[in-house]
N, C-alpha and C positions, 0 to 999 in steps of 0.2 A: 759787923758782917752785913753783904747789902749781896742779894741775889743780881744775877749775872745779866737775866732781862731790863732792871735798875740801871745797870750801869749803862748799855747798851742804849738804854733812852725808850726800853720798850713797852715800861710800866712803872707808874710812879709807886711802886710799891717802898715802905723807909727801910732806912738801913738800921742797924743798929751798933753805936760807937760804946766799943769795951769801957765801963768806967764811968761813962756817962748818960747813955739810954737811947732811945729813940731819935733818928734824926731824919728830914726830908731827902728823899730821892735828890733832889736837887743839891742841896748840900752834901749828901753821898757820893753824887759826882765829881764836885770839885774837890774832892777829900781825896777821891781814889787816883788823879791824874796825877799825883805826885807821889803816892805812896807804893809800897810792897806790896805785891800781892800773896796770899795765898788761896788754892784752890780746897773746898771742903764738899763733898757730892752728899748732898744730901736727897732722901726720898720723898716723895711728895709728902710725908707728914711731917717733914723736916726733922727726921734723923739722920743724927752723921753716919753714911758709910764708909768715907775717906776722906783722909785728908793730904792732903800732898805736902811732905816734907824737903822741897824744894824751895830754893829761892829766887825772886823775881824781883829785879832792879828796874821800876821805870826809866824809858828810856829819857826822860829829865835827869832822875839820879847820876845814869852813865854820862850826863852831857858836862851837868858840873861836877865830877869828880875829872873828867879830863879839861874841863877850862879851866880847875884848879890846880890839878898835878900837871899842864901840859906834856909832862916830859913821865918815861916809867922814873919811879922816884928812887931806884937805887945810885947810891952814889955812885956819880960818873958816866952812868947814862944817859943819850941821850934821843933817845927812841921815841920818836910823838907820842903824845899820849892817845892818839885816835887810831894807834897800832897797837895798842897795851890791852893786856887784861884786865879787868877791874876785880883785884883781887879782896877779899876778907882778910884784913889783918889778922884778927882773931878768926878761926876757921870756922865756915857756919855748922862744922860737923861739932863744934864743940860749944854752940850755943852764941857763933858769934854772928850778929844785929848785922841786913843790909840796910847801912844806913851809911850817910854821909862822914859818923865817927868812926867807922868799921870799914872803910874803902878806901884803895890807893890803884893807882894806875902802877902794872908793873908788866916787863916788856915779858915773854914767855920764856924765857932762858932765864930772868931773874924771877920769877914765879917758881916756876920747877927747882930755880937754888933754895928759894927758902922751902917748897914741898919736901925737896931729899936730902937736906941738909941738916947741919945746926945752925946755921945763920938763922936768928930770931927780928921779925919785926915786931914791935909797939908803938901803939899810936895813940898817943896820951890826952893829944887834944887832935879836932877833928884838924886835919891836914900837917900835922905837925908826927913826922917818923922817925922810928930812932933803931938802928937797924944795931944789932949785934953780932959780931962777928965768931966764927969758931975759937977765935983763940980770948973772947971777950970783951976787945975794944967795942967802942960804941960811936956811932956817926950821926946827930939829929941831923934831920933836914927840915926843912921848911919851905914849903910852895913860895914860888916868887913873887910877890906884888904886882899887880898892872900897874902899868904905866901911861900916865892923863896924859896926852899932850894937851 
């Protein structure tokens, strides 16, 4: 946890890293430009009033999931990824991570099939999707390689 003035650059007040204890504003900083956030309001005595059950992807996270996925990753599609929504494989209502293993770019018509559908995605390894179909077939995909010239 590192209060919002912290981050802001407006007091070196430390943060403190789950797991591990105590860490400098500085190091707070560089911690939070990549990571999720979430918002917790607390009172000046530092009780929680709320906590916001929402998810928040830095905009680094959205940048490599679409230089990863460029394309929405349903088979067949080919919708840029900088048109897509960056969806949660596993749904965050259900406890699923915004994290680089929990994300795929998918174009809004292929989102909405797997929201009101049976069409099942899994994503076993990060970039790596295996979409299931209503009738049970199954299609892995895998993000395409750059290419060095």
């Amino acid at each position: 946890m590192v209060p919002m003035t912290t981050l802001a650059g407006l007091t070196e007040q430390a943060g403190e890293l789950s797991g591990y204890g105590a860490i400098t504003a500085e190091h707070a900083r560089e911690l939070a430009h990549d990571s999720t956030w979430r918002r917790i309001l607390t009172d000046p005595a530092g009780h929680v009033l709320e906590v916001s059950h929402r998810r928040f992807a830095p905009p680094s996270l959205k940048r490599h999931i679409q230089l990863r996925d460029r394309t929405c990753r349903q088979p067949g599609c080919e919708e840029p990824a900088e048109r897509t929504e960056i969806d949660h494989t596993q749904r965050h209502t259900d406890h699923g991570e915004t994290s680089v293993a929990n994300l795929a770019a998918l174009c809004k018509k292929h989102n909405l099939l797997k929201e009101r559908s049976t069409w099942k995605i899994e994503q076993p390894h990060p970039g790596t999707l295996t979409f299931t179909t209503p009738s049970g077939k199954t299609h892995t995909t895998q993000p395409e390689p750059y290419e060095l010239e």
